[in-house]
Structure formats: structure tokens, C-alpha cells
C-alpha positions in Angstrom: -196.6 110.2 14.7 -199.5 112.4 15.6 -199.9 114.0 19.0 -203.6 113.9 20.3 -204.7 117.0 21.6 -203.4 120.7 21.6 -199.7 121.5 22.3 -199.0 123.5 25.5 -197.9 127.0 25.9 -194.2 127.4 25.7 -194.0 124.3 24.2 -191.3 123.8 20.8 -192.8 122.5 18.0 -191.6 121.5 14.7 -193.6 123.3 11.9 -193.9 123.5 7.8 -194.2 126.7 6.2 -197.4 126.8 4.1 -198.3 130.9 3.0 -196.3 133.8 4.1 -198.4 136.9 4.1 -197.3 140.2 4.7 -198.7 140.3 8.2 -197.5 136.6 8.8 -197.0 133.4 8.3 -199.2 130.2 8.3 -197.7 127.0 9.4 -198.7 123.3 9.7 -197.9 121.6 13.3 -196.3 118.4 11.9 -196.5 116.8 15.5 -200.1 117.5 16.1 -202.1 116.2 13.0 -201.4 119.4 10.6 -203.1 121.5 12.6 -203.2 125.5 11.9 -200.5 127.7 13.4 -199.8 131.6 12.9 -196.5 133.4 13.2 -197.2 137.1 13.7 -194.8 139.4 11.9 -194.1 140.6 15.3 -192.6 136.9 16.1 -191.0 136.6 13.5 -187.6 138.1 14.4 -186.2 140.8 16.9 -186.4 144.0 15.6 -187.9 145.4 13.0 -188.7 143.3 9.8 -188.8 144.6 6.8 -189.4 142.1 4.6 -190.7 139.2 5.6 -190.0 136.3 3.4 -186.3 137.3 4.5 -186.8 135.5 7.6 -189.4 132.9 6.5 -190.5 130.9 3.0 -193.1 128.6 2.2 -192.0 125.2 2.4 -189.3 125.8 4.8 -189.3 123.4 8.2 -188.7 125.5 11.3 -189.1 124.7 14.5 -191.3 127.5 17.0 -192.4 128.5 20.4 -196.6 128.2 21.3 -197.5 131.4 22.5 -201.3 130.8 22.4 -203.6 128.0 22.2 -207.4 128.6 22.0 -209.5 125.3 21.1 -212.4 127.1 20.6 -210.9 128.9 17.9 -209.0 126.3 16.5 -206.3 129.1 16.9 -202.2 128.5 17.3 -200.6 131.6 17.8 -196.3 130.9 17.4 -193.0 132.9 17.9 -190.1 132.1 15.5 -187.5 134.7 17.3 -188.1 132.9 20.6 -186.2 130.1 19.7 -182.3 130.1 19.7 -180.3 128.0 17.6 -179.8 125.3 20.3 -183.3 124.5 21.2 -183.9 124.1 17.6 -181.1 122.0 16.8 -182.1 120.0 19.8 -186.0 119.8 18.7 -185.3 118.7 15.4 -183.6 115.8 16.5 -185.7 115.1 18.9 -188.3 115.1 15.5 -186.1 113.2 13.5 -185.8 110.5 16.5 -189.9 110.4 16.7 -189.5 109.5 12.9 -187.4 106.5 13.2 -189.5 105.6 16.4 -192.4 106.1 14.0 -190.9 103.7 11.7 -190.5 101.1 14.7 -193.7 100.9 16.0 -194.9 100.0 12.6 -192.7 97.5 12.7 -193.9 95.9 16.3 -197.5 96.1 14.9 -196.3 93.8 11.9 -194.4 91.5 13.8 -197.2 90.9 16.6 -200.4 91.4 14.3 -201.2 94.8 16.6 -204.6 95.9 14.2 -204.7 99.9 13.6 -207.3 100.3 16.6 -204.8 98.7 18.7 -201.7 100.2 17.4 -203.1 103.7 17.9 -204.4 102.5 22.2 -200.6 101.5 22.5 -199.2 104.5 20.8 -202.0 107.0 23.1 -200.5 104.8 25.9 -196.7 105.6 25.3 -197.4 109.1 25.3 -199.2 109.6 28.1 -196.3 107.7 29.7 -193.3 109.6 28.1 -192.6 112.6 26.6 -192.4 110.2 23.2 -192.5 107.3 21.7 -188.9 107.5 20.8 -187.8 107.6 24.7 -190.2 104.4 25.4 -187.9 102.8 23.1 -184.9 104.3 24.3 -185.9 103.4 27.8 -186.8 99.7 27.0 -182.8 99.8 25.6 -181.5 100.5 28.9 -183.5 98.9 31.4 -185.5 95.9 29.0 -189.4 95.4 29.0 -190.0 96.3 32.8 -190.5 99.7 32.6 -193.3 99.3 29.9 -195.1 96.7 31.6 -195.2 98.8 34.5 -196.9 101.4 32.7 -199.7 99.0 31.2 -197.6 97.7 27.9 -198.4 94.2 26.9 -195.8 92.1 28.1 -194.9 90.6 24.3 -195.4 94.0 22.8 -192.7 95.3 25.7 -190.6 92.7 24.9 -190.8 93.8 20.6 -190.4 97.4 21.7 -187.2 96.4 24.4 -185.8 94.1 21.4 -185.9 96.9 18.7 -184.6 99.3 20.7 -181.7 97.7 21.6 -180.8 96.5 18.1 -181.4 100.6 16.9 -180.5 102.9 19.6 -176.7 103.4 20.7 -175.8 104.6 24.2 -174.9 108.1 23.8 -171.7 109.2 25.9 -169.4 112.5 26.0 -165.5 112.5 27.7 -164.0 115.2 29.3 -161.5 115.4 31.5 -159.6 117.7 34.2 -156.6 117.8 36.7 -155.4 118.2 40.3 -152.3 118.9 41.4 -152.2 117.2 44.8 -148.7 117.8 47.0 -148.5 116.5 51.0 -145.5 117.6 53.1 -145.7 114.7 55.4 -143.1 111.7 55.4 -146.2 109.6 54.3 -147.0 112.1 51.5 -146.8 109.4 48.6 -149.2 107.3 51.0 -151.8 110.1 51.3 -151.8 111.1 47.7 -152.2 107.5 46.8 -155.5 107.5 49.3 -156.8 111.2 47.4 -156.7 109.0 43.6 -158.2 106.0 45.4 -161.1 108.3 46.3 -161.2 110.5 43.4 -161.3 107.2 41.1 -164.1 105.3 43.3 -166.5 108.3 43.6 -170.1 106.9 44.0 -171.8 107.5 40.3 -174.7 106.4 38.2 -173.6 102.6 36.7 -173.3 104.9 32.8 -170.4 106.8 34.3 -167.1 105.8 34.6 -164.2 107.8 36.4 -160.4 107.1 35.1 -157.5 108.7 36.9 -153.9 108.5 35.8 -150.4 110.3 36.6 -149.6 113.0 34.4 -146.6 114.2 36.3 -146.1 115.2 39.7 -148.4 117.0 41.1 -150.4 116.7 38.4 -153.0 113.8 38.2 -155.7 113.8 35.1 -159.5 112.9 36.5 -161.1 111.5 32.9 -164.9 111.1 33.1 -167.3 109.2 30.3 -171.0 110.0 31.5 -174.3 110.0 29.0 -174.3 113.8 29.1 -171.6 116.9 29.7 -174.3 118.2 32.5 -173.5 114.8 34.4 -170.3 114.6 33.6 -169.1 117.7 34.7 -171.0 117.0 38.1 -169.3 113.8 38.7 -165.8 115.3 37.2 -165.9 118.2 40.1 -167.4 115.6 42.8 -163.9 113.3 42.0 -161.4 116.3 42.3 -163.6 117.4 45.4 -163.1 114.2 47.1 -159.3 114.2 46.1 -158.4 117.8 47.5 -160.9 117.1 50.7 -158.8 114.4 51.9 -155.0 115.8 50.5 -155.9 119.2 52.7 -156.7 116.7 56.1 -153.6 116.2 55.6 -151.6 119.4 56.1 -151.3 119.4 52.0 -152.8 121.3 49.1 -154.9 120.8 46.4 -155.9 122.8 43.2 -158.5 121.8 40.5 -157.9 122.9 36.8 -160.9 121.8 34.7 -158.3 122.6 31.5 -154.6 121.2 31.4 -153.5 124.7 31.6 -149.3 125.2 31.8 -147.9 125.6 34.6 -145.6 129.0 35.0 
């Protein structure tokens, strides 16, 4: 789908490789309506480059960082060695994910009889409210029509976009897992530790996490966490053995958090 407008500085875009010149290469934006980028030879890899076409070919889809934008000049300078390998993993399938949205929005102008003119308001309209039209859909998964409403989305178009999504998208989730070894030297020991995995297992989260814990062998107790992302799931995973060791330690005990089921000496 095509972005109205210019991309912003520092922003990633996904490109096409159409002449590599000794001094550069010229690239298509394939997000913003073909326009005219320009990788100076300089941007095209640390150091020094030698030969050019080692680093970049025509035809090749890359994804780069906007270094300049001048309107005026119709004028996209890019950098190619600013990008590391996980931004551009994670751009391209953020591209790849605006294609199947692309295909999708077709798909809720056939089934509601949206004309062109009307397609491309709604489409101006999801942009300006996300980041793309993929995460409108992705959105309308999670939390139904609502959210697009809200933002000025016909209610039956909402409900086409809510509907799709659903049937498309699947909940992405990551597990990881880590241990405390919890001991209390008080007759009621067994009662306090009991009250440390109560805690650790009902720590206040987001309703897409859950928190499992289970015996491994004493001390040891393994905290498993399923969360949307490791970033949040490493939060909630610390925040769990945190509340476990908190109240073990009011306790006259100890506590000790191992992210890694690491043997014991």
C-alpha cells in the first residue's frame, strides 16, 4: 500500500535496487509510491568500499535508513550500513505484514462495495491512526471493532476489518522461564514458602500473560512466563521472583533468582 507523503528522517524503509553507479546507488521507496532514493557510496558500508556492486545489485530488495528528505528537490538521501541485521529482519516483516493487510483491505472493499475514492479516505484514515494498516487489523483482532470506530471507521467497515483480522492474525506469544530457590528457617517454613509461590504465581499482569509456577525440587521452584513479547515477559518473570524473595526474606529466610536452571555445586 502507498504511503502519502515523504518518509521521516531516521525512518527504515524497504527499497528496490534500480541502477548502481559507481558513486551510488538509486533505489525505489516501495512504501511511498516509487519514489526516488540515493545511497551514497559513503552509505553504503563501513569502511572503505571498493567495489561497489559487492555490497549492492540492481534488483536486490534491501531495507535503509532516511538520512535526508528535501521535497523541494524531490530528493531521498539513504544509508544502507546504518541498518543492522535485526532492524531489517524486523522491517521486512513488518513489509511483508502491510502486504497481506494490503490484500485484506481489498477484500473489505469487495465485501462492503467501498468504491476506490472511498477505499483510499479509509486507507488515509488508518494511517493517520496507526503506524499501518496491518496493526488496524491486528488491533481490531484483539479488542474487536471499538478501537476503529473510535478513530472515525465506519461501524460495518470496523466490523469487516475486526472479522478478518481475527480469522488471519494469530496471537503471537514467547515462553521463558526462571527459578528461585526459596528456604525459611522458621517452624512454619513450608507455610511461608507456600505464601512466596502464591505471590509469585498471582503477580498483577496484562490479561496476554500468564505466570505458571511449579516444584522443581527443594529449594528450587521454576517461575514459567507466556507473554506477547520477551521484553514483557522478562518484566513480568523478574516482578514474580521479586515478589517471591520479598516476602521469603520478611521472614528471616533467603531467596536467590537464577534466570537459567543453572546446577547447583
Amino acid at each position: 500500500m502507498e504511503r502519502k507523503g515523504w518518509p521521516e528522517h531516521d525512518e527504515l524503509v524497504v527499497c528496490s535496487v534500480m541502477e548502481v553507479k559507481d558513486f551510488g546507488a538509486f533505489t525505489h521507496l516501495d512504501e511511498y509510491g516509487q519514489k526516488e532514493g540515493l545511497i551514497h557510496i559513503s552509505e553504503v558500508a563501513s569502511g572503505w568500499v571498493k567495489y561497489i556492486r559487492d555490497h549492492v545489485r540492481e534488483g536486490q530488495k534491501i531495507v535503509c535508513k532516511v538520512v535526508n528528505v528535501d521535497p523541494n528537490r524531490q530528493h531521498i538521501d539513504l544509508s544502507l550500513k546504518d541498518v543492522n541485521e535485526h532492524q531489517r529482519r524486523e522491517k521486512i516483516q513488518e513489509w511483508k505484514n502491510e502486504q497481506k493487510a494490503e490484500k485484506w483491505i481489498q477484500y473489505v472493499a469487495e465485501v462492503n462495495n467501498i468504491s476506490s475514492e472511498d477505499l483510499e479516505k479509509l486507507v488515509d484514515l488508518l494511517y493517520d491512526a496507526y503506524d499501518s494498516v496491518w496493526d488496524a487489523f491486528d488491533e481490531a483482532m484483539r479488542d474487536g471493532p471499538e478501537p476503529l470506530i473510535e478513530v472515525g471507521v465506519d461501524e460495518k467497515y470496523a466490523q469487516s476489518i475486526s472479522q478478518i483480522g481475527v480469522e488471519n492474525i494469530k496471537i503471537p506469544h514467547v515462553e521463558i522461564s526462571g527459578y528461585v530457590d526459596l528456604t525459611c528457617p522458621l517452624p512454619d517454613g513450608v507455610d511461608v514458602i507456600n505464601k512466596c509461590l502464591t505471590s509469585a504465581a498471582k503477580i498483577k499482569t496484562a490479561e496476554d500473560v500468564t505466570v505458571d509456577v511449579s516444584y522443581v525440587g527443594a529449594p528450587r521452584y521454576r517461575i514459567h512466563v507466556i507473554a506477547p513479547d520477551y521484553k514483557k515477559a522478562e518484566s513480568v518473570l523478574k516482578s514474580s521472583a521479586d515478589a517471591a524473595i520479598k516476602i521469603v526474606k520478611k521472614s528471616k529466610g533467603t531467596g536467590l533468582f537464577n534466570r537459567h536452571n543453572e546446577a547447583k555445586a
